[in-house]
N, C-alpha and C positions, 0 to 999 in steps of 0.2 A: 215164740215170743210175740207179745203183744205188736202189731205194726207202730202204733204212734210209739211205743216206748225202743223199737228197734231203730226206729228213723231219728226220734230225741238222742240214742245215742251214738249214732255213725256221725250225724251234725254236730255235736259239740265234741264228739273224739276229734272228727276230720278237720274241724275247725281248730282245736288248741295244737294238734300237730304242726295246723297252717302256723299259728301264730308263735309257737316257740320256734319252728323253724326259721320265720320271717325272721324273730329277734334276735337269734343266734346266728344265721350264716347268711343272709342277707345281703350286706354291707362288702362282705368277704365276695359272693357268689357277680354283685358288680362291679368292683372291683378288680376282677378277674376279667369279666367279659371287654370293659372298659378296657383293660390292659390291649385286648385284640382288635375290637373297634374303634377306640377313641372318640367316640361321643358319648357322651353320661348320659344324655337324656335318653337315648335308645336302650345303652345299657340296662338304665333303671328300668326301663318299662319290661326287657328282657328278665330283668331278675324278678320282676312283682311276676310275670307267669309260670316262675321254676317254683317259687315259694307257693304259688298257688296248686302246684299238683297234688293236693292232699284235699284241695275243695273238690276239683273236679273228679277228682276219684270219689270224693262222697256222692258228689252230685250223681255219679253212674250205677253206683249205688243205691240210690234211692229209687233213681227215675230207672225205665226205660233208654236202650243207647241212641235211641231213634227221638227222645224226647229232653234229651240233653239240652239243647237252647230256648227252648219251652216251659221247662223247668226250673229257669234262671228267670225266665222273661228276657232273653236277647232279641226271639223273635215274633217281637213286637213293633207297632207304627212307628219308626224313627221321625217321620214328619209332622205326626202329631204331637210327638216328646218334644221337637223341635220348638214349635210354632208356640207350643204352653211357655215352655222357657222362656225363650225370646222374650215374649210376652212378660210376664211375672219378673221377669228379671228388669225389667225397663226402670224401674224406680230407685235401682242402685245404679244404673249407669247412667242415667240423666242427674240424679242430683249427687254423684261422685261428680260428673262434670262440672257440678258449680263448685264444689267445696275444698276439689282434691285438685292438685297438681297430676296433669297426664302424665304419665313416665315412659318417657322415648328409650330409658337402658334398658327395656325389658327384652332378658336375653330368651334362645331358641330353649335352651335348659329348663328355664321358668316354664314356658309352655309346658315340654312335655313331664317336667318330672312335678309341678305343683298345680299346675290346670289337667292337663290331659289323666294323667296318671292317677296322680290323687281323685279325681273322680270317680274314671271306670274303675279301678281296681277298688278301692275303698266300697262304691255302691255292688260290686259285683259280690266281693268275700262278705260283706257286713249284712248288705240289705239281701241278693238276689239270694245267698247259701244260709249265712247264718241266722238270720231272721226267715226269710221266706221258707226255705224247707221247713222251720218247725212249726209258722204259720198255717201253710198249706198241706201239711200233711199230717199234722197231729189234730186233737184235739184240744192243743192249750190256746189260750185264747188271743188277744192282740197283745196286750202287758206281759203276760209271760213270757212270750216270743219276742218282744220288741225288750223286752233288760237288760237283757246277759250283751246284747250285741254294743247296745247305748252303752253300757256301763264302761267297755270296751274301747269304745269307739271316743269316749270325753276321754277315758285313762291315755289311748295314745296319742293325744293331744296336748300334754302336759311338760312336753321339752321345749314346749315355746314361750318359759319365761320363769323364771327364779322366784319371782314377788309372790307371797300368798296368797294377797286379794285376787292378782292377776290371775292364779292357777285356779282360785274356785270359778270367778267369770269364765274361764275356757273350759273350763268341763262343763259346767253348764249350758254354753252357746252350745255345745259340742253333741253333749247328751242332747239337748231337746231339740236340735238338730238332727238325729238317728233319727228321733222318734218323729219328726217329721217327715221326712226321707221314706222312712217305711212304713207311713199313714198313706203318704200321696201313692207309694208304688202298688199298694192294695187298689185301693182307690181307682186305677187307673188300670184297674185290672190287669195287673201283675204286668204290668211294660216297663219293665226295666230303664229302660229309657229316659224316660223322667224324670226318676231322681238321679241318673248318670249327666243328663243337659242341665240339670237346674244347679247341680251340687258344680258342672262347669261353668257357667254362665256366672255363681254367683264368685267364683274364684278368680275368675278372669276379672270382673267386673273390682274385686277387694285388689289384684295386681296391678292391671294396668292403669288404675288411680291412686294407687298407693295409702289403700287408706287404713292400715292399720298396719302395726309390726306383727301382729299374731292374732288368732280368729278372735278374740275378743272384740277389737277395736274400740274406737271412740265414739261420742255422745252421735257425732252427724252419721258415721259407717251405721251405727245400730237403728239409726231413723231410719235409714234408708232400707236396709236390712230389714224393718219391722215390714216396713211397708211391701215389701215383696213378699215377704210371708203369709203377710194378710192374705194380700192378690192372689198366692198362690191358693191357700186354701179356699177361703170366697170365689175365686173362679172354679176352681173343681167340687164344689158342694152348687153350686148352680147351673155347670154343666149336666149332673147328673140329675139336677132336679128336674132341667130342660128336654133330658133326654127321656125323664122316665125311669130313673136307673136308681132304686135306693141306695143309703150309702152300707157299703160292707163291712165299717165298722162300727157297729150297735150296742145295744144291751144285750142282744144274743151272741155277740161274737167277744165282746171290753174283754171279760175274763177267765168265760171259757167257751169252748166251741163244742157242738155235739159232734161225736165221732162222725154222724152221716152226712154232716158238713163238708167235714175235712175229705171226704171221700170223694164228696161232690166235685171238690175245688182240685182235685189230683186228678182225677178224673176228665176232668173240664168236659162231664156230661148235663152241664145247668148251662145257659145261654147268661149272658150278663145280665138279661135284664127279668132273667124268672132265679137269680140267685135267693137261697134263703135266707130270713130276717126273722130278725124275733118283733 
């Protein structure tokens, strides 16, 4: 069998296994652990990595077992992830501060099961498995690889609110939110990292200001929101400019990729800064 077409489908077997398993025994599997430990937030984060054994079984799959965090992007510049975020995120936390109420109840729960949790796991199953394996090791190109996961990833965001207009706005912020997520993680030459701080930093910043009921939010949350978007992409399109580094995704890559690409990119025998471009 074809490789790309071998790796297109161990990724989206391994992936829908993850996600009916998530949606069916989930709830039940923290629940259970909850019963033992008594704290939900540890709980959850326990249950997001039992549901996940069908990514990382993909992922062993694919890669090498010696190249299993490589493969994800885990092991990448956490300081650098760091320092971008911080940065790009300053425009929701400075002008929440003018417009929102600080919220002194934010409990230890909130942390870890809607900041902490919902970051890594969300950017790890979505961006690092379901998007990047099919990016980096097939031939399909950024759009193909970046759909199925968006499409995904707005649908289960859609229990945060009954109203219609409201549910097409949250799939929307949701979706082209994936699809930024897994621009910048390319971009940043597979560091995972990145979209796991920024996808924190921007949840922290919507929590402990309180500025929306649900990822949609309101007129001021989305200014601010734009505006760190901006930053985020205009600072990583002029770091690479600064560095020398074209960007990797082009007209040679938008919608589809040559196979000697993908090889390249599995491989990680191109240096970042002699990667191919059309």
């Amino acid at each position: 069998m074809d490789r790309s077409l071998r790796v297109t489908l161990v990724t989206v077997v391994a992936f829908g296994i993850h996600f009916i398993f998530d949606d069916v025994y989930f709830k039940s599997i923290r629940g259970s652990i909850n019963e033992v430990i008594e704290q939900f937030g540890i709980s959850h984060i326990v249950a997001y990595l039992i549901v996940g054994i069908p990514i990382f079984a993909g992922t062993l799959l694919i890669s090498k077992r010696n190249k299993f965090f490589h493969n994800l992007g885990l092991n990448k510049s956490f300081l650098q992830a760091l320092v971008f975020a911080v940065v790009c995120t300053l425009p929701m936390f400075i002008g929440f501060a003018f417009f929102f109420d600080f919220n002194p109840d934010i409990k230890l729960n909130t942390l870890l099961v809607s900041i902490l949790a919902a970051a890594f796991f969300e950017e790890l199953y979505f961006r690092g498995f379901l998007f990047g394996q099919l990016y980096k090791h097939t031939s399909q190109g950024f759009i193909a690889s970046v759909l199925l996961g968006a499409l995904l990833f707005g649908l289960i965001h859609l229990y945060q609110s009954n109203n219609f207009n409201e549910l097409i706005g949250i799939f929307l912020v949701t979706f082209l939110g994936a699809i930024l997520f897994a621009w910048v993680y390319v971009e940043w030459d597979y560091n995972l990292w990145v979209p796991i701080l920024l996808h924190l930093f921007m949840n922290l910043a919507w929590e402990v200001y309180s500025a929306g009921d649900n990822a949609l939010g309101g007129a001021y949350s989305n200014v601010f929101r734009t505006l760190t978007i901006v930053l985020i992409i205009t600072t990583t399109i002029l770091y690479k400019k600064w560095k020398g580094i074209p960007l990797e995704i082009n007209r040679s890559t938008f919608l589809m990729r040559k196979q000697n690409i993908a090889i390249a990119v599995e491989n990680n025998s191109l240096s970042t800064k002699s990667k191919v471009t059309g």
